[in-house]
N, C-alpha and C positions, 0 to 999 in steps of 0.2 A: 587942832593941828598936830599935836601930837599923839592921837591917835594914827594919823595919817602919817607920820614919818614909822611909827610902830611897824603900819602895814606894808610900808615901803621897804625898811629892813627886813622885813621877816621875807616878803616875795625877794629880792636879793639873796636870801640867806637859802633859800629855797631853790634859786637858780645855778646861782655860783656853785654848789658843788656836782651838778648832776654831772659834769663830763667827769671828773676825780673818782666820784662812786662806779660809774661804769666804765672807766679806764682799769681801775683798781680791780672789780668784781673777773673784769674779761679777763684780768691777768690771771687769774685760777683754774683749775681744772687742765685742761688738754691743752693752753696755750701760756701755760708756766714754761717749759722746757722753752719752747719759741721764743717766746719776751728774754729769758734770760742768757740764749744762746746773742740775740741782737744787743742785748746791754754791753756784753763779753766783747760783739764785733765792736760796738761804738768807745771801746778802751775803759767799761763799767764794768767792775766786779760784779758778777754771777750771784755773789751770795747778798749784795744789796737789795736784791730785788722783793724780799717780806718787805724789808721798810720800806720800801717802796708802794707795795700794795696795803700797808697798812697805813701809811699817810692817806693815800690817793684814797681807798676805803673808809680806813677808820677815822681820819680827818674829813673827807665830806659829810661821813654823817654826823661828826661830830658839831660842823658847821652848820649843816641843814638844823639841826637839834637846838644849835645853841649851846654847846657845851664844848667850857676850855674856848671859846671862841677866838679872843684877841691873840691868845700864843697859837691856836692853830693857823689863824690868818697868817700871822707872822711867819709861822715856818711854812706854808704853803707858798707864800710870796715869794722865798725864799728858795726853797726848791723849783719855784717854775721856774724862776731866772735862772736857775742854775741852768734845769733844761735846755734853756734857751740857748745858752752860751757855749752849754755842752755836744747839744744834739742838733741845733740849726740853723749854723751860723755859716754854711755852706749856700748862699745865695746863688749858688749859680744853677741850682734846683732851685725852679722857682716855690716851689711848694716850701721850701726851706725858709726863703723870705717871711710867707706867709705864718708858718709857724712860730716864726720869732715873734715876728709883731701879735700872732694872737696871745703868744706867754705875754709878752709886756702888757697886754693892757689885761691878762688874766689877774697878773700879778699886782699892776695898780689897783684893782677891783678888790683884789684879799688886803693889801695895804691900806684902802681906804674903810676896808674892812675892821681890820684891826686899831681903827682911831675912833672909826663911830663907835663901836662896841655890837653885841650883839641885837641890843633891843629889847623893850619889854615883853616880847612874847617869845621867850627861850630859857633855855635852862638856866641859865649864867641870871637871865632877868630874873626868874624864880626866887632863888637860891641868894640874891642880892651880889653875885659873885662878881668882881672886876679882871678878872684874871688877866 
């Protein structure tokens, strides 16, 4: 059984970051300027937007890896709600709805994230690390 929760986390661990990596990745190159002109429109400083791509970026892969797991979860959890609260809580776009509720249960997913831990097949398992 406990191999089988191993494998369970690690496909979780495996899933949950892919939209953060290529949310993160697309924000570079030729659609920097863009993303940060929309942060500016939605009442977001401009100059937020590295930490932004280095969460979304460097926290997925951190997540996929296993590494820093439970404080990444943590502040990813933490940032999607902010998201949420911040950027689509305008319901009367339905799509707006929609995004709310995906951050809520994205962010449940990183919270329950950060209780289970990352599992024995990750860096954190390696390393003994509880972080």
């Amino acid at each position: 059984m406990k191999n089988l929760n191993s494998l369970a986390i690690l496909v979780a661990r495996i899933l949950m970051p892919i939209l953060f990596i290529m949310a993160g990745y697309g924000k570079l190159g030729d659609a920097y300027a863009g993303t940060q002109q929309y942060m500016q429109a939605m009442g977001i400083p401009g100059f937020l937007l590295p930490l932004t791509i280095l969460l979304e970026l460097g926290g997925g892969l951190a997540v996929l890896f296993g590494l820093l797991t439970r404080t990444t979860a943590l502040i990813t959890a933490f940032f999607t709600l902010a998201t949420a609260f911040i950027l689509h809580t305008n319901f009367a776009e339905g799509v707006n709805q929609l995004m709310f509720m995906k951050n809520l249960t994205i962010a449940g997913g990183y919270l329950l994230l950060a209780v289970t831990g990352p599992g024995a097949w990750s860096i954190d398992g390696l390393l003994k690390k509880k972080w």
